[in-house]
C-alpha positions as CSV (number, residue, x, y, z in Angstrom):
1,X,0.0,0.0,0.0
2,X,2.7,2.4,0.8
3,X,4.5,2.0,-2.3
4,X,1.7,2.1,-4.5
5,X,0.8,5.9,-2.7
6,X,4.3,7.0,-3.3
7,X,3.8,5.6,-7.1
8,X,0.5,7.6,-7.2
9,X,2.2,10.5,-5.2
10,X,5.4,10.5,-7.6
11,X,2.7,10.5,-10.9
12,X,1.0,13.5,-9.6
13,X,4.1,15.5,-9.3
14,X,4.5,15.4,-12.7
15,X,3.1,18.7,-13.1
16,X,5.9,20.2,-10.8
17,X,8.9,21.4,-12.9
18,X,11.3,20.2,-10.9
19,X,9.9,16.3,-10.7
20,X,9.2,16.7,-14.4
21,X,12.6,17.5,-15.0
22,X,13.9,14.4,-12.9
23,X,11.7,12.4,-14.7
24,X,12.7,13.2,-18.1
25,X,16.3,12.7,-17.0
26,X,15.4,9.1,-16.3
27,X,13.7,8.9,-19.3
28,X,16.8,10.2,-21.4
29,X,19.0,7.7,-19.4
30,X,16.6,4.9,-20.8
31,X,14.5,3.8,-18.3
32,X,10.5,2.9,-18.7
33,X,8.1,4.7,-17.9
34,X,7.6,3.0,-14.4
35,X,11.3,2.9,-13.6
36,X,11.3,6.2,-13.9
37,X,8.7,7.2,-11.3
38,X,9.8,4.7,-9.0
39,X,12.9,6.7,-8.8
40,X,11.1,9.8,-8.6
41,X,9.2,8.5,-5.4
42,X,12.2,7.4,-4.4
43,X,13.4,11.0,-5.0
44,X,10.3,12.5,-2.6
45,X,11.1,9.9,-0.5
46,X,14.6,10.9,0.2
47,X,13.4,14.6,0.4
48,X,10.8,13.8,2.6
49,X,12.9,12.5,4.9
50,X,15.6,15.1,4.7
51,X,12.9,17.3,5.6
52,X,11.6,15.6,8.8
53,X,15.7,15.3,9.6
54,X,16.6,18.9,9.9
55,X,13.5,20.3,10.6
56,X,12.5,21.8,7.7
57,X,10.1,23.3,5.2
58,X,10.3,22.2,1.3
59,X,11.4,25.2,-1.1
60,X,11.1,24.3,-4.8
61,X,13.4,25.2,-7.1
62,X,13.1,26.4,-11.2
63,X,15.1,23.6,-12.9
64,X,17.9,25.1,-14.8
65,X,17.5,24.7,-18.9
66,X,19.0,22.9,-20.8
């Protein structure tokens, strides 16, 4: 169950530049489409965690162009 709502959770943030960016990243690296978001939950999961660590709040970021 948990891994299925980071899946879900890691689908939704598609829409975020910054995940979107990740994403396609894997995607260039030649990973499926699944792969991919698992690694971007992994990704939120890390962050998430980060967060909770040091006690703080989540600033997002404009990904740079390429």
């Amino acid at each position: 169950m948990l891994k299925r709502a980071l899946f879900l959770s890691a689908f939704a943030a598609l829409k975020d530049p910054v995940s979107r960016a990740y994403y396609d990243r894997k995607r260039a690296e030649g990973k499926r489409h699944n792969q991919a978001l698992i690694a971007l939950a992994r990704r939120r999961t890390d962050m998430l965690f980060a967060m909770l660590r040091d006690m703080t709040l989540y600033e997002g970021k404009v990904p740079k162009a390429a």
